[in-house]
PDB file of the backbone (N, CA, C, O) and the ligand in Angstrom, with CONECT records:
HET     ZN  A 101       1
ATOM      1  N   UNK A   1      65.878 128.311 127.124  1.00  0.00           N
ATOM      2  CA  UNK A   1      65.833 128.639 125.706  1.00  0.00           C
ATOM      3  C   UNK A   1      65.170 127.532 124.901  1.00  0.00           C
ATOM      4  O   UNK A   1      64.225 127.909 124.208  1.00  0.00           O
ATOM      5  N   UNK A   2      65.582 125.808 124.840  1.00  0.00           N
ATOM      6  CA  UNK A   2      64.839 125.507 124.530  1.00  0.00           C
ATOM      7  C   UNK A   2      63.165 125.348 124.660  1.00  0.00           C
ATOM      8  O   UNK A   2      62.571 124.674 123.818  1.00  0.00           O
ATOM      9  N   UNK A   3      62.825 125.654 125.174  1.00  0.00           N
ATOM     10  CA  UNK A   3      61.303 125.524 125.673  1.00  0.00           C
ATOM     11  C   UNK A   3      60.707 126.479 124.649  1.00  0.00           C
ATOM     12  O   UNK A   3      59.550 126.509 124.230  1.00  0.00           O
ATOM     13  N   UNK A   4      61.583 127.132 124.382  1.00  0.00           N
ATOM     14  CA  UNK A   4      60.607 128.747 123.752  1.00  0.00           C
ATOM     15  C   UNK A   4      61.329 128.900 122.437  1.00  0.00           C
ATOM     16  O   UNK A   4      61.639 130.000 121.980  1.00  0.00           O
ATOM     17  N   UNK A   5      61.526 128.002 121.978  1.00  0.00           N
ATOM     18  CA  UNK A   5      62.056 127.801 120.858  1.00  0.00           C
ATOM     19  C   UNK A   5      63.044 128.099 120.417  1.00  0.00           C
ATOM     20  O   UNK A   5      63.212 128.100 119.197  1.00  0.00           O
ATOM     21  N   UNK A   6      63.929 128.417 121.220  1.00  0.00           N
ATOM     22  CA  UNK A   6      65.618 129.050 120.436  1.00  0.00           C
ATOM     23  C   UNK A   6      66.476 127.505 120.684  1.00  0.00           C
ATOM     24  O   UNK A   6      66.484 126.668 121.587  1.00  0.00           O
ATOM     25  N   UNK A   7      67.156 127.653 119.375  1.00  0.00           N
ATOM     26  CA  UNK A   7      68.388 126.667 119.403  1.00  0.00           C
ATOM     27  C   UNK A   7      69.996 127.164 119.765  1.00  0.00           C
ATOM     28  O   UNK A   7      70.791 127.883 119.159  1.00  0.00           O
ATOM     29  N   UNK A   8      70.045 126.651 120.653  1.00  0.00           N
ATOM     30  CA  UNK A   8      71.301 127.293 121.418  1.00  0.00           C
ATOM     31  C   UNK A   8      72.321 126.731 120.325  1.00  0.00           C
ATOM     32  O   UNK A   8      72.103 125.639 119.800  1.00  0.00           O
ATOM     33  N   UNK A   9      73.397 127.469 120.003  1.00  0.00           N
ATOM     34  CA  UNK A   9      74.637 127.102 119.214  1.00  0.00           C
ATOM     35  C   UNK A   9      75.584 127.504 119.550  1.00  0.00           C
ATOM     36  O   UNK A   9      75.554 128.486 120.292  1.00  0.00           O
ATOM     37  N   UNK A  10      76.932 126.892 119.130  1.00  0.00           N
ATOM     38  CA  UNK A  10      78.298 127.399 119.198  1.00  0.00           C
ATOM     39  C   UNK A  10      79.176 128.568 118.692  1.00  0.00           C
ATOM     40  O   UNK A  10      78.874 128.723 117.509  1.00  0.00           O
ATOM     41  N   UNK A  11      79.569 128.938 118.841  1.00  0.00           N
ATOM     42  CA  UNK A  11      80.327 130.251 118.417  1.00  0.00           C
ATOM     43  C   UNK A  11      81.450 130.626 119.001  1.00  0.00           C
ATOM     44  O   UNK A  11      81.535 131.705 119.587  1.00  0.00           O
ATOM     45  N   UNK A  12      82.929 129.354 118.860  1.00  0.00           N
ATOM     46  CA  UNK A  12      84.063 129.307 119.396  1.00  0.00           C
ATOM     47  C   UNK A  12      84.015 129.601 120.989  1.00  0.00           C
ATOM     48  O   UNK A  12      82.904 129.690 121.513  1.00  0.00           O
ATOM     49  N   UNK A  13      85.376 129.782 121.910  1.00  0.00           N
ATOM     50  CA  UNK A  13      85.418 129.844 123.135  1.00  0.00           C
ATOM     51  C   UNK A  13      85.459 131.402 122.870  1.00  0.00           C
ATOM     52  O   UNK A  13      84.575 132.075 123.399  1.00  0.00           O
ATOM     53  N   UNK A  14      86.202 131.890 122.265  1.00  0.00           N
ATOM     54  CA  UNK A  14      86.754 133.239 122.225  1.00  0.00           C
ATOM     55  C   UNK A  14      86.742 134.345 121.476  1.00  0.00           C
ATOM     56  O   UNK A  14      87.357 135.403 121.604  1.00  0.00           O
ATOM     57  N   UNK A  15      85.761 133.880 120.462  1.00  0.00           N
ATOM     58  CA  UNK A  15      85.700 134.577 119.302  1.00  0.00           C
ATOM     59  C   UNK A  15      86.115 134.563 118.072  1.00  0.00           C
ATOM     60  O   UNK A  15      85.354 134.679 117.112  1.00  0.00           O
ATOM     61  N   UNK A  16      87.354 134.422 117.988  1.00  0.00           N
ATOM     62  CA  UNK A  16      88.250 133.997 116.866  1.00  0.00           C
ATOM     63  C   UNK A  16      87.843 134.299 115.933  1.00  0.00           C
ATOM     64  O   UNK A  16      86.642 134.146 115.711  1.00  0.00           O
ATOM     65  N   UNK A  17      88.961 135.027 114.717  1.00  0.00           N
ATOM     66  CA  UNK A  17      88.084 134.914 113.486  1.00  0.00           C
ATOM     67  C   UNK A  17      89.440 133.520 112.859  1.00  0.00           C
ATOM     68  O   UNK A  17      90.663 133.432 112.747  1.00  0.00           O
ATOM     69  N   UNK A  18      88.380 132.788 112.642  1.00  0.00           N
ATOM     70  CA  UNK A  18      89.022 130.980 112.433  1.00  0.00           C
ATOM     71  C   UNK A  18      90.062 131.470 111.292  1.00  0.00           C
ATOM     72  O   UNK A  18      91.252 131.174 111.403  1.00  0.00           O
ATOM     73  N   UNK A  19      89.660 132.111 110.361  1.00  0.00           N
ATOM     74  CA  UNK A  19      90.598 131.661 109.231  1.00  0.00           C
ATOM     75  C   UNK A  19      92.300 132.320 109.957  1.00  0.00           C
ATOM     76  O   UNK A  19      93.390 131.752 109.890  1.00  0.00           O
ATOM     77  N   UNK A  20      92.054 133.330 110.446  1.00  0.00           N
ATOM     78  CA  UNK A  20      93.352 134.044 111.170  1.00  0.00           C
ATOM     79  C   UNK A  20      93.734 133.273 112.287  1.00  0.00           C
ATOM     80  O   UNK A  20      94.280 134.126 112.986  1.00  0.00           O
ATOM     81  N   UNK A  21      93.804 132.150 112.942  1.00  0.00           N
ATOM     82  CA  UNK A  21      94.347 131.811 113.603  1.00  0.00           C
ATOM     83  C   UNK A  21      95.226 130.015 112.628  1.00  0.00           C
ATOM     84  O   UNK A  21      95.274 129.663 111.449  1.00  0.00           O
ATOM     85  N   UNK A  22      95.653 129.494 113.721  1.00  0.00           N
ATOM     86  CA  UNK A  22      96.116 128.101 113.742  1.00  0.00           C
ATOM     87  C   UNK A  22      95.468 127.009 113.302  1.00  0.00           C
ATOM     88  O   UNK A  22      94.574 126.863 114.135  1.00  0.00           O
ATOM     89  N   UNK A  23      95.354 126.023 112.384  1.00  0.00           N
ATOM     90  CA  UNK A  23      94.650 125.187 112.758  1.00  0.00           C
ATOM     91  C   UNK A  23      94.352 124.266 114.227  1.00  0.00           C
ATOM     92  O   UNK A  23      93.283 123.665 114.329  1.00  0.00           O
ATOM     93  N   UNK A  24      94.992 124.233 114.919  1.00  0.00           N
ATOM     94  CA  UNK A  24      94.884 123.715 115.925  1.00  0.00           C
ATOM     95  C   UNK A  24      94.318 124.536 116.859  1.00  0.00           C
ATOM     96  O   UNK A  24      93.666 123.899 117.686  1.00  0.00           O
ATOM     97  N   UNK A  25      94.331 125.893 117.054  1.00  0.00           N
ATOM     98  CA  UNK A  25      93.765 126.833 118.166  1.00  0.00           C
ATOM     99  C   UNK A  25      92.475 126.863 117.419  1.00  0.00           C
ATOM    100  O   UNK A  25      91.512 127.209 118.103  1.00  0.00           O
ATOM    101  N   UNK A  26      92.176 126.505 115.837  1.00  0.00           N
ATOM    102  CA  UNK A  26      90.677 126.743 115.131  1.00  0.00           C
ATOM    103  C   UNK A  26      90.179 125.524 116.063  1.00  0.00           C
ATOM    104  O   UNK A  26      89.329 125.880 116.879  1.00  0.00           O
ATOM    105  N   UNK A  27      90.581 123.961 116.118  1.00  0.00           N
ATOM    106  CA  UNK A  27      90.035 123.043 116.441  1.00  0.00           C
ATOM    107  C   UNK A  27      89.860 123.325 117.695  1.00  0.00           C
ATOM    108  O   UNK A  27      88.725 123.267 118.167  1.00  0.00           O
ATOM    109  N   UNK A  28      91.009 123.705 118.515  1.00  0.00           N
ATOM    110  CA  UNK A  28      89.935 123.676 119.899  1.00  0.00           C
ATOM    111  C   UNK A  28      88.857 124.956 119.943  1.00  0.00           C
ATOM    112  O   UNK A  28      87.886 124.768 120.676  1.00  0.00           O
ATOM    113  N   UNK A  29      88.895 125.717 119.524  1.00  0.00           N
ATOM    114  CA  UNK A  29      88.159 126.795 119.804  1.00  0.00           C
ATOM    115  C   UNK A  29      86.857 126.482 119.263  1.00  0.00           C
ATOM    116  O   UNK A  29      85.910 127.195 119.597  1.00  0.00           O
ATOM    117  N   UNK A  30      86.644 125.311 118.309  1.00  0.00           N
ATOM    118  CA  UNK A  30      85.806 124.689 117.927  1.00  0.00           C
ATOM    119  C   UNK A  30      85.001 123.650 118.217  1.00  0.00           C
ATOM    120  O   UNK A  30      83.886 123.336 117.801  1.00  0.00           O
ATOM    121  N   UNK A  31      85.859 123.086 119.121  1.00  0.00           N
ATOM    122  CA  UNK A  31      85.640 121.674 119.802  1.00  0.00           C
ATOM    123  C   UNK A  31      84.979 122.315 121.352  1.00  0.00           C
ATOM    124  O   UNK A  31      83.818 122.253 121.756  1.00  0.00           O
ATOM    125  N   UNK A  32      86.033 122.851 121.923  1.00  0.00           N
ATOM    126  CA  UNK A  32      85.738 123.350 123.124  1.00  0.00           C
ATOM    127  C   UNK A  32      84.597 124.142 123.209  1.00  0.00           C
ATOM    128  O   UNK A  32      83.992 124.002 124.273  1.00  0.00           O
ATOM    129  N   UNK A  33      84.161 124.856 122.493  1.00  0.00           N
ATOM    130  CA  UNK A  33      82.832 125.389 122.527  1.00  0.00           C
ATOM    131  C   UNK A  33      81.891 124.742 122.591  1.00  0.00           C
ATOM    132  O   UNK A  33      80.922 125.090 123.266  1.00  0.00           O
ATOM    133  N   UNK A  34      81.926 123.735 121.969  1.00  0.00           N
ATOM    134  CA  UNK A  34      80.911 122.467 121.832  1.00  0.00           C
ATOM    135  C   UNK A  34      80.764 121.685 122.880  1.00  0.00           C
ATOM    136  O   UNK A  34      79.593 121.442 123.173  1.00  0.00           O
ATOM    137  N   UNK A  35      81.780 121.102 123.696  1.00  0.00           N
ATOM    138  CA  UNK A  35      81.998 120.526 124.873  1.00  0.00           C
ATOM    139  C   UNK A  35      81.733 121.407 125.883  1.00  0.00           C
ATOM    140  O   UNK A  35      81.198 120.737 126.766  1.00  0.00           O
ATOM    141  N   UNK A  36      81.865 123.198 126.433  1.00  0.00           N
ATOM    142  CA  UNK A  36      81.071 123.609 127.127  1.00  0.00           C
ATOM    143  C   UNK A  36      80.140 123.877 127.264  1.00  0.00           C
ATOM    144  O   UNK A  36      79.649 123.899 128.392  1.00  0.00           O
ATOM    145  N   UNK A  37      79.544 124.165 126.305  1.00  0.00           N
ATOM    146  CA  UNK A  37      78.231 124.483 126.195  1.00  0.00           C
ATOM    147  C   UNK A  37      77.318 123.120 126.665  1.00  0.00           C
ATOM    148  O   UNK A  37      76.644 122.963 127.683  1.00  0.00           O
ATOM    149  N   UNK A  38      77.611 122.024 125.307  1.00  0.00           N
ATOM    150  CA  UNK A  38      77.148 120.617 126.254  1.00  0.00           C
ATOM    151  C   UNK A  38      76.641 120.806 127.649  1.00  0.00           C
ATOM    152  O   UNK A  38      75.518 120.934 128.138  1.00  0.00           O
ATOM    153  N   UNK A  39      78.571 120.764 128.393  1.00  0.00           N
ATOM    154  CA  UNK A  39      77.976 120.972 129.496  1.00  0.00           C
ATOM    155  C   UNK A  39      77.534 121.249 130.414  1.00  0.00           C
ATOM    156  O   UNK A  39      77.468 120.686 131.507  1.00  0.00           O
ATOM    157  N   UNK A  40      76.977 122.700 129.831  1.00  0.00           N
ATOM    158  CA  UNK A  40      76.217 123.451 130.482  1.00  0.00           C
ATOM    159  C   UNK A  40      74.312 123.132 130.209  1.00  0.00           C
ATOM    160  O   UNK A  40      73.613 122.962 131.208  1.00  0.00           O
ATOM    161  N   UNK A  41      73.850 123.101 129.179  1.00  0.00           N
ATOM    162  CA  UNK A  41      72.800 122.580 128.452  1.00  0.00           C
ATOM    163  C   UNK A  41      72.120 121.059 128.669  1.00  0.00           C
ATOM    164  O   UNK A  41      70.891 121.000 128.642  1.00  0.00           O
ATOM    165  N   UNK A  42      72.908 119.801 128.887  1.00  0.00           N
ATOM    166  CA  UNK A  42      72.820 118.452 128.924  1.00  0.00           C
ATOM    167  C   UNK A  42      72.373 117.997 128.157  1.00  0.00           C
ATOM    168  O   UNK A  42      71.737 116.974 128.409  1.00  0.00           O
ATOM    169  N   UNK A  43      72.468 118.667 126.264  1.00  0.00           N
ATOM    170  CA  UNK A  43      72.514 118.238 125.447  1.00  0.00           C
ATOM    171  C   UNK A  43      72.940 118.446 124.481  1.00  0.00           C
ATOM    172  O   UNK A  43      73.237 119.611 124.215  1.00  0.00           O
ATOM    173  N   UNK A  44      73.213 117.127 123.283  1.00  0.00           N
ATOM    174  CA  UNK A  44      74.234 117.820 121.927  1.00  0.00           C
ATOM    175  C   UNK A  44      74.205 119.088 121.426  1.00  0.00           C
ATOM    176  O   UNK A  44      73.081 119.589 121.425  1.00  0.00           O
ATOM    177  N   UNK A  45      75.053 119.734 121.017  1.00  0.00           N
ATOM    178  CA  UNK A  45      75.389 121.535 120.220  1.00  0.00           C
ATOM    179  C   UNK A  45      75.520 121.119 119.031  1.00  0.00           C
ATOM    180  O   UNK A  45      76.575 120.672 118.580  1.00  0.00           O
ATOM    181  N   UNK A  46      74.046 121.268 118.164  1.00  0.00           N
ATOM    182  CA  UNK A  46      74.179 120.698 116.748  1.00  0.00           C
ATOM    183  C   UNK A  46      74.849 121.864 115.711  1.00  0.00           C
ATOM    184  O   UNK A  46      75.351 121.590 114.621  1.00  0.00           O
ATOM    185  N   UNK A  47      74.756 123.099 116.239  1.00  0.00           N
ATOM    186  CA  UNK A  47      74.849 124.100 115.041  1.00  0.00           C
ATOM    187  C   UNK A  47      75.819 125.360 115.398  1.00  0.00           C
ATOM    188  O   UNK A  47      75.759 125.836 116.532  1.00  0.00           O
ATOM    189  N   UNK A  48      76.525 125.786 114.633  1.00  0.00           N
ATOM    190  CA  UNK A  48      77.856 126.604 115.230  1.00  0.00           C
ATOM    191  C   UNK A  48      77.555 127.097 114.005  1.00  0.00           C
ATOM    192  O   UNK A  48      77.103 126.586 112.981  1.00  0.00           O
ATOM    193  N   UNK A  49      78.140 128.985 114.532  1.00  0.00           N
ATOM    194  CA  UNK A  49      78.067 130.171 113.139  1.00  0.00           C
ATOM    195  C   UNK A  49      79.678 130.242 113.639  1.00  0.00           C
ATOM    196  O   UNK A  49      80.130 129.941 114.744  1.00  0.00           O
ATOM    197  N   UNK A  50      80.332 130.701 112.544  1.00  0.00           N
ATOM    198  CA  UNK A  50      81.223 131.205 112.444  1.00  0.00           C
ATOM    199  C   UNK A  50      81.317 133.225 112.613  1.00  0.00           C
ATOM    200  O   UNK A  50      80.756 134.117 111.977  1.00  0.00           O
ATOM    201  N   UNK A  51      82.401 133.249 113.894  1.00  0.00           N
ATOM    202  CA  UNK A  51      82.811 134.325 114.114  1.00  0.00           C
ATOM    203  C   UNK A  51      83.046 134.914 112.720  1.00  0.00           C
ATOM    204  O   UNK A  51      83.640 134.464 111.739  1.00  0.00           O
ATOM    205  N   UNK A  52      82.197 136.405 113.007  1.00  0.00           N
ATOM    206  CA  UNK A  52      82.609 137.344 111.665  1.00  0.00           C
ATOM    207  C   UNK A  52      82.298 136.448 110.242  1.00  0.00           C
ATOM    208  O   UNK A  52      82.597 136.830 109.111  1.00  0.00           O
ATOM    209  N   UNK A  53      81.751 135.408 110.519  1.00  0.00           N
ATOM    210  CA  UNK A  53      81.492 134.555 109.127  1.00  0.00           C
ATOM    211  C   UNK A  53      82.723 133.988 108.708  1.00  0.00           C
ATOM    212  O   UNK A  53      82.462 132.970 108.067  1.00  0.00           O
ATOM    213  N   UNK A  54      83.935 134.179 108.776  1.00  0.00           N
ATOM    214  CA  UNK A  54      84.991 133.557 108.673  1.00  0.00           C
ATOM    215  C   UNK A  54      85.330 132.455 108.553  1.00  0.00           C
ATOM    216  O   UNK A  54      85.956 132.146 109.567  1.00  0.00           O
ATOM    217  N   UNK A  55      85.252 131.313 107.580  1.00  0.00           N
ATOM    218  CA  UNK A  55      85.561 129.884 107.638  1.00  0.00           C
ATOM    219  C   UNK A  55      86.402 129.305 105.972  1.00  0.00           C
ATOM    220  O   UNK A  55      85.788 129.273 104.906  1.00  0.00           O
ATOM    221  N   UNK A  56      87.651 128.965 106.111  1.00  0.00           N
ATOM    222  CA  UNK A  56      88.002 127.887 104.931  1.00  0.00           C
ATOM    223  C   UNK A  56      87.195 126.487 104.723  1.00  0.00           C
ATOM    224  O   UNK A  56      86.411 126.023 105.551  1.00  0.00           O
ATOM    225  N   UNK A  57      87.541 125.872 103.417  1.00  0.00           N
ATOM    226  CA  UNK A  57      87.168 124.783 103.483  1.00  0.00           C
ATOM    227  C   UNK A  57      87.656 123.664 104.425  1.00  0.00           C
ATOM    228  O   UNK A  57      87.117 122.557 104.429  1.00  0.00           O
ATOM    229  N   UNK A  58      88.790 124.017 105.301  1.00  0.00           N
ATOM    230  CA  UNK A  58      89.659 122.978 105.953  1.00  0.00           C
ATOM    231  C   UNK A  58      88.401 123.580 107.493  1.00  0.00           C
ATOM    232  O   UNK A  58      87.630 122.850 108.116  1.00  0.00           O
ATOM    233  N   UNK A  59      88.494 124.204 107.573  1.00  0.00           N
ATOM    234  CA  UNK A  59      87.766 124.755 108.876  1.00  0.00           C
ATOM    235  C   UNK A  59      86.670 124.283 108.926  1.00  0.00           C
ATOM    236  O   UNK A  59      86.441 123.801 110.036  1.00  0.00           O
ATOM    237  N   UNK A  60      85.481 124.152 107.890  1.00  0.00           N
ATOM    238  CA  UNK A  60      84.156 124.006 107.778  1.00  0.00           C
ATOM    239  C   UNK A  60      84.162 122.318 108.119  1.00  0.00           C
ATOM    240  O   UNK A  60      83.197 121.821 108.700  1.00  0.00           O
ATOM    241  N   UNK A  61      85.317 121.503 107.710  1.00  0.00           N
ATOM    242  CA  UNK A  61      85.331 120.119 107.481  1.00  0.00           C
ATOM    243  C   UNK A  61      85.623 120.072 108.952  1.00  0.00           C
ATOM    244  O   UNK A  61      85.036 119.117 109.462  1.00  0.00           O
ATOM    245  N   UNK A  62      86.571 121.015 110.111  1.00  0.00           N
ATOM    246  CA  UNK A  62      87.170 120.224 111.213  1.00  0.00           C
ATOM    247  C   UNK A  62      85.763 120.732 111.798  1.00  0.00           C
ATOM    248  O   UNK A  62      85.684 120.339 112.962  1.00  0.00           O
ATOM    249  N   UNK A  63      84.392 121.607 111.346  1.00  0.00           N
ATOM    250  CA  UNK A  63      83.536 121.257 112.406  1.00  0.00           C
ATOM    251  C   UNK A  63      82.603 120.881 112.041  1.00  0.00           C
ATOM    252  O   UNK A  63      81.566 121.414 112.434  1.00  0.00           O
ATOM    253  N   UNK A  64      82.559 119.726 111.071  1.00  0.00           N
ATOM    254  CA  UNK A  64      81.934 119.225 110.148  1.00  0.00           C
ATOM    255  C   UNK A  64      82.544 117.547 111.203  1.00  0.00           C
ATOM    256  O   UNK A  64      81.758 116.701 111.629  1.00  0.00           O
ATOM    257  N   UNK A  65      83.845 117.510 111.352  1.00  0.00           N
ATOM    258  CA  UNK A  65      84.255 116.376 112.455  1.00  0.00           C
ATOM    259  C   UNK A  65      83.936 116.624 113.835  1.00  0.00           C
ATOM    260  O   UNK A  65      83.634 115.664 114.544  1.00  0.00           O
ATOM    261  N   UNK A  66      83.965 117.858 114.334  1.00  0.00           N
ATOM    262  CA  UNK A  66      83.339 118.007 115.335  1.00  0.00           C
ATOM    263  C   UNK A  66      82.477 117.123 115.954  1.00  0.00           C
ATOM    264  O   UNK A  66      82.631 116.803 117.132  1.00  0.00           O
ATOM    265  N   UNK A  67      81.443 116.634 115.152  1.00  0.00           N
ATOM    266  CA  UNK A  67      79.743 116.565 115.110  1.00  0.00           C
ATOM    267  C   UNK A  67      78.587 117.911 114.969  1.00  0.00           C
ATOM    268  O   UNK A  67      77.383 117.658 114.908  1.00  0.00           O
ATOM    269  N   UNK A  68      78.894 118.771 114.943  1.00  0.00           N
ATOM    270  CA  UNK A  68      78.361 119.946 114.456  1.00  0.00           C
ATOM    271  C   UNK A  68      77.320 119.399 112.879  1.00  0.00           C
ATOM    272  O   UNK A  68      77.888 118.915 111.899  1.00  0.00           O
ATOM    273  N   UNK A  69      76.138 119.557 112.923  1.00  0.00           N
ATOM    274  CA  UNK A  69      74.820 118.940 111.863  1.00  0.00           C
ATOM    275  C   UNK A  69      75.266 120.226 110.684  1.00  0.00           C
ATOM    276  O   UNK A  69      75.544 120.058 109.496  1.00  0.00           O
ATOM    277  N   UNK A  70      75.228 121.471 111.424  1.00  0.00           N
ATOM    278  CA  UNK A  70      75.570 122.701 110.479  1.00  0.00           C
ATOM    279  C   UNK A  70      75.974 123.501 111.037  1.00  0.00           C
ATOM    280  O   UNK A  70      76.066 123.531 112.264  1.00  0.00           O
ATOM    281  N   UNK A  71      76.464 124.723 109.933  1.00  0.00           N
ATOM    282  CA  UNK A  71      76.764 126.155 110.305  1.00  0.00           C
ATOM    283  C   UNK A  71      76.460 126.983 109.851  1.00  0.00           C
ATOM    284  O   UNK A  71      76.384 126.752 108.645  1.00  0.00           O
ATOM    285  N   UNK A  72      76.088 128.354 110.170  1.00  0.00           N
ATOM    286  CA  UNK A  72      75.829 129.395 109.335  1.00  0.00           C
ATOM    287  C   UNK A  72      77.260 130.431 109.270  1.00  0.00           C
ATOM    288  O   UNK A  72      78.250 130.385 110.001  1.00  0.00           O
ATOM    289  N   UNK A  73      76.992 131.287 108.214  1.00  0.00           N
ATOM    290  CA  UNK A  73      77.666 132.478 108.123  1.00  0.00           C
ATOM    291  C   UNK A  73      76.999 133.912 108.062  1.00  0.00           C
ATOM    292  O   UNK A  73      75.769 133.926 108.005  1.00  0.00           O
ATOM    293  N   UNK A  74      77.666 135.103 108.067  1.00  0.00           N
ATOM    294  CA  UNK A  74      77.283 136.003 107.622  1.00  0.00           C
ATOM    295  C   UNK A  74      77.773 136.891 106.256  1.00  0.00           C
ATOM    296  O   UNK A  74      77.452 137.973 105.764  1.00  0.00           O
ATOM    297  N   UNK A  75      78.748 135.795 105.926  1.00  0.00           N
ATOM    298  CA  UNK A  75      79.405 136.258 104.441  1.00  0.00           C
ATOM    299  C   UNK A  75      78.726 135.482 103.523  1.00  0.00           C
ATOM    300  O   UNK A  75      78.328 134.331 103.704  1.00  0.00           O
ATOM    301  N   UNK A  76      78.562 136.449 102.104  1.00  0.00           N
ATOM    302  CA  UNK A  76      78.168 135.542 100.756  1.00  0.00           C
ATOM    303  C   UNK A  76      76.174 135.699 101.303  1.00  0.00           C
ATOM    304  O   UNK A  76      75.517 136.700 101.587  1.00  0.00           O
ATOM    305  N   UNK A  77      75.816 134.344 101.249  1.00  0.00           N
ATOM    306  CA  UNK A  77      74.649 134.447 101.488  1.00  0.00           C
ATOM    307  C   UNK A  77      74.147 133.958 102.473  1.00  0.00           C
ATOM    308  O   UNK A  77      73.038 133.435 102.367  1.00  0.00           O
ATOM    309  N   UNK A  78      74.704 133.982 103.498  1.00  0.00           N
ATOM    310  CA  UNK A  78      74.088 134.558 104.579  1.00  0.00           C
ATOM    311  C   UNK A  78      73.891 133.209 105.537  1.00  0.00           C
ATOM    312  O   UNK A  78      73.400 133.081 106.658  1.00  0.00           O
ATOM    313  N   UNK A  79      74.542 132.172 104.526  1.00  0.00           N
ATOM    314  CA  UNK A  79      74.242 130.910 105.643  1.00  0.00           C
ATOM    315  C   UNK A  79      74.900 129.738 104.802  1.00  0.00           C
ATOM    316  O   UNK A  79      75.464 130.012 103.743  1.00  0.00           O
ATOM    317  N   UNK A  80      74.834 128.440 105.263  1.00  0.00           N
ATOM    318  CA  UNK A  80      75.959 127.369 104.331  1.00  0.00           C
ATOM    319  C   UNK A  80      75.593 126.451 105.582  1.00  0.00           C
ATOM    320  O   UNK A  80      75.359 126.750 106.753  1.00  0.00           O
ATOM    321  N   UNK A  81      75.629 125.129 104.865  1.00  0.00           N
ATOM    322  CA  UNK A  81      75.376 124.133 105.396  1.00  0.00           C
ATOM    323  C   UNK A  81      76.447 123.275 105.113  1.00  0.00           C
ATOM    324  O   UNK A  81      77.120 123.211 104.085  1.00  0.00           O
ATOM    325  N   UNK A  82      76.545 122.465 106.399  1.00  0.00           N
ATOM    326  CA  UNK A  82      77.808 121.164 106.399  1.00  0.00           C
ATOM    327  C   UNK A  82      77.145 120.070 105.771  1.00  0.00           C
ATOM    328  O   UNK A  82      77.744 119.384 104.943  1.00  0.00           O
ATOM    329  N   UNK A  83      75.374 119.733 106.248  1.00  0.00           N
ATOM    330  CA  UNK A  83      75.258 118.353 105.584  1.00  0.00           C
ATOM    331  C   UNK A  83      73.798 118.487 104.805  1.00  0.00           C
ATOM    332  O   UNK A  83      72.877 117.671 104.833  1.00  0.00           O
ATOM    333  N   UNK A  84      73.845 119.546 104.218  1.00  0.00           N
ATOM    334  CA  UNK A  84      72.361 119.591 103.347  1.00  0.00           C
ATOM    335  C   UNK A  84      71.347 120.231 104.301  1.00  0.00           C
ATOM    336  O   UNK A  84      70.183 119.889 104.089  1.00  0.00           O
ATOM    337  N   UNK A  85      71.526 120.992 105.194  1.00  0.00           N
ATOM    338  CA  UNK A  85      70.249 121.759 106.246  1.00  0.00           C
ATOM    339  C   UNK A  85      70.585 122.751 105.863  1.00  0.00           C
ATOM    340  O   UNK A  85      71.698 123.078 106.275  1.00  0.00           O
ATOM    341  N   UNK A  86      70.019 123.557 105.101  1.00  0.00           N
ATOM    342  CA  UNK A  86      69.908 124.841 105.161  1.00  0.00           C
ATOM    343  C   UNK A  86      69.241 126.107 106.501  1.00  0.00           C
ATOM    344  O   UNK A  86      68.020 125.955 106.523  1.00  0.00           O
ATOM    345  N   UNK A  87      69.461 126.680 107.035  1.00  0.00           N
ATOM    346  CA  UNK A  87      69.641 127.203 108.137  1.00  0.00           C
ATOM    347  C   UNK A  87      69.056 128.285 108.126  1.00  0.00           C
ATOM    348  O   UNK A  87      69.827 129.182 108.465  1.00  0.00           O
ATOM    349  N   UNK A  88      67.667 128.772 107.808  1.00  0.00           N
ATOM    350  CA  UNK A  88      67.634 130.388 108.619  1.00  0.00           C
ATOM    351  C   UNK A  88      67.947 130.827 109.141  1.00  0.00           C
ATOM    352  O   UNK A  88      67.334 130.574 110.178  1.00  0.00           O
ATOM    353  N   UNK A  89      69.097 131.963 109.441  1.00  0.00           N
ATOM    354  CA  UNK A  89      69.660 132.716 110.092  1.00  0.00           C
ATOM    355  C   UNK A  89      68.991 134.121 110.458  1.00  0.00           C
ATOM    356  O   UNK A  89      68.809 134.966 109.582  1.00  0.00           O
ATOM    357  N   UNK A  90      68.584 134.362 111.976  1.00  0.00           N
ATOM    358  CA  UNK A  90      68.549 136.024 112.215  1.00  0.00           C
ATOM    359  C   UNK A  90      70.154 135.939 112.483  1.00  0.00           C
ATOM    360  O   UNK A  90      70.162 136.485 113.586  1.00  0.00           O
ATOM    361  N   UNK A  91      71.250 135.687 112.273  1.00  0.00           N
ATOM    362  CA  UNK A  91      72.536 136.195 112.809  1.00  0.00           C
ATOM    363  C   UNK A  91      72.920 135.533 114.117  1.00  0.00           C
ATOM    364  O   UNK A  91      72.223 134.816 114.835  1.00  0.00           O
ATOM    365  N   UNK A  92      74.229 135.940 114.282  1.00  0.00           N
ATOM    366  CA  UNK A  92      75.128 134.956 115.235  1.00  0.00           C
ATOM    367  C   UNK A  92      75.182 136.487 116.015  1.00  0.00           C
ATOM    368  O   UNK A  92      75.275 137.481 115.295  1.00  0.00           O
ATOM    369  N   UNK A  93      75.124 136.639 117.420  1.00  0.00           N
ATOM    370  CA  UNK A  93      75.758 137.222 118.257  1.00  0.00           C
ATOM    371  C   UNK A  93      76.954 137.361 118.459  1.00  0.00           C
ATOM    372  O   UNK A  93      77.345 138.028 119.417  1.00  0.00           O
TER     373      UNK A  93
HETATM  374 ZN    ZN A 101      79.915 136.955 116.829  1.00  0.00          ZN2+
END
């Protein structure tokens, strides 16, 4: 994928829609996505969409600690950034 231009991203272990769960099942499902994918790829997972677009402000910040650069959504307008990247989105799978 990279070669041909797609940026591989995160999108929890399981789906989750974040705001309906735990904070703590949000963090790993957040974290852990990031860490498999890693290491599957053999390199950093800069950008994670949120399942169903679904994210609080407490959520956006724990994958904002992650290391996650950004995220998109599909609620509101269509995308949201953690650190000033605005994100073209065709959509999260
Ligand atoms: Zn999805």
């Amino acid at each position: 994928m990279d070669a041909n231009n797609f940026v591989a991203g995160s999108h929890t272990r399981h789906h989750v829609y974040l705001p309906g769960v735990t904070l703590d099942v949000a963090k790993d499902e957040i974290e852990g996505s990031k860490a498999m994918i890693e290491k599957h790829v053999g390199h950093p997972i800069r950008y994670f969409c949120y399942p169903s677009g679904g994210f609080t402000p407490e959520i956006a910040a724990m994958v904002k600690a992650a290391g996650y650069n950004g995220a998109v959504t599909t609620i509101g307008a269509r995308k949201t950034s953690l650190t000033g990247i605005s994100l073209p989105s065709a959509g999260c799978i």
